[in-house]
Phi, psi and omega in degrees: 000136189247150143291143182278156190256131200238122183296168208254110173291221224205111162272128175278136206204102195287087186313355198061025192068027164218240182238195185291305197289336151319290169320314201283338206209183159191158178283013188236339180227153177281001194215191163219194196206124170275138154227159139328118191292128172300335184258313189228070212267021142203201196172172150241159179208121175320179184293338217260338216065045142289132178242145204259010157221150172295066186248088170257040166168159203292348166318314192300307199293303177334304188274357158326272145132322186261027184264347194062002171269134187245180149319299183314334188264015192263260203347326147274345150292333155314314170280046189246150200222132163232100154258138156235132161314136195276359168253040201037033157287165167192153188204110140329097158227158197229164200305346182267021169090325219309125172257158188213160114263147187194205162220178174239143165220130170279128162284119165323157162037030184233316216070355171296140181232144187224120197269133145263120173105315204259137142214151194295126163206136170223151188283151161246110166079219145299334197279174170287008187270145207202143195244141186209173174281175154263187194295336155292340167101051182219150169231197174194146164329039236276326205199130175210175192214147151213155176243116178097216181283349211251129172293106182257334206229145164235134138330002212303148155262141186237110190280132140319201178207350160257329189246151171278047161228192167234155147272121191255167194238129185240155211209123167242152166325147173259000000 
């Protein structure tokens, strides 16, 4: 049996009224600055963004049993760091100090984002989960939240490559 291959939509997804490479960067500061969310720093989800475990605090992951993310592990996961420049640089740092560059480019009407020099990989915690790229090096924009007008919390995916779904990464504003 083979699964049928299911096209990747376009989850609406609220830019603030601009594009992607807005959200990642902006025209009033030359950058943004990401960290891994300390409470709920990965999840799955369908193609649509839905996310398929209830997980809203590390508690959630804990009683899980099986995600290997604990309490213990949120003081370290804060530091894995993503920015991006409004001159299409990015930089990396991961809990372990380690800093990387590289550059990005965004696809018009996809939310796909495409790493060079780079590819983003952070440990989450102790566990076995690890936040990465796909095999093009690309993540995409799965989900984002805000409070007030200011986009505070994004989503990047990582498309499975056999399942119609993503692993997503939830990343908040510094």
């Amino acid at each position: 049996w083979v699964p049928a291959v299911v096209a990747d939509p376009n989850p609406s997804i609220d830019l603030n009224g601009g594009t992607v490479g807005d959200l990642l960067s902006t025209t009033t500061t030359t950058s943004k600055t990401w960290s891994l969310s300390k409470d709920t720093p990965f999840n799955w989800t369908d193609l649509n963004g839905a996310f398929l475990n209830n997980w809203n605090s590390v508690a959630d992951y804990e009683a899980a049993g099986w995600t290997g993310y604990v309490a213990g592990d949120q003081a370290t996961v804060v530091k894995n760091k993503i920015s991006f420049s409004n001159d299409g640089k990015v930089t990396t740092v991961d809990s372990n100090g380690v800093t990387k560059s590289g550059t990005y480019a965004t696809e018009a009407g996809t939310n796909i984002i495409t790493f060079s020099g780079i590819s983003p990989t952070f440990p989450i915690g102790s566990s076995w989960a690890s936040v990465s790229t796909t095999a093009e090096n690309q993540w995409k924009i799965v989900k984002t939240a805000k409070t007030g007008n200011v986009v505070t919390d994004i989503w990047f995916g990582k498309r499975d490559p056999s399942k119609s779904e993503y692993m997503v990464f939830h990343f908040v504003l510094n």
